[in-house]
C-alpha positions, 0 to 999 in steps of 0.5 A: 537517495534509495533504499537498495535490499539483497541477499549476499553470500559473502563467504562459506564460514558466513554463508548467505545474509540479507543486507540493506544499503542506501544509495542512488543507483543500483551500481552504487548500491553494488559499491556500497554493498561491497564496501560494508561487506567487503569482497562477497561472492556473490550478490543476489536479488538486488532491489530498490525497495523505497525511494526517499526522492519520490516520497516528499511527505513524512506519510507513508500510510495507507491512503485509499483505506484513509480514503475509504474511512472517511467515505463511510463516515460522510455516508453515516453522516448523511443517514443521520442528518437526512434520515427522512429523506433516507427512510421515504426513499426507502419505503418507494424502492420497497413498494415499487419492489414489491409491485414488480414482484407481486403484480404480474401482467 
């Protein structure tokens, strides 16, 4: 089942309010909506804002900032364990930098 969001005028004594019912469709959402708050007057901006069917893991993180982490942690990883390689890589991208730079035709 979802999750539905609205704003709801239910009357002018209770004026808007902002409601938040589980159902499948949005006009069981309507239903439900009216059923916890009785004969509103009006039901605006009904929206489904999760839908547990779809999320079949208890993990609703950020998986591209995960993602990103371990991406740096395996580039930091390799600096260390191969850091000559790094270092001599370096130095021939420094020279021929400056041999491009510096030596002009």
């Amino acid at each position: 089942m979802a999750t539905w969001r609205a704003e709801v005028f239910v009357n002018s004594r209770v004026g808007r309010i902002n409601t938040e019912v589980e159902a499948a469709t949005f006009s069981g959402a309507k239903e439900q909506i009216y059923a916890k708050h009785g004969n509103v007057q009006q039901i605006v901006n009904l929206r489904e804002v999760s839908n547990r069917a779809s999320n079949n893991s208890s993990f609703d993180g950020d998986v591209g900032g995960s993602l990103g982490l371990i991406a740096l942690l395996v580039v930091i990883f390799l600096v260390i364990e191969y850091w000559q390689w790094v270092l001599g890589f370096g130095i021939f991208l420094l020279i021929i930098w400056a041999i491009a730079t510096f030596v002009k035709d």
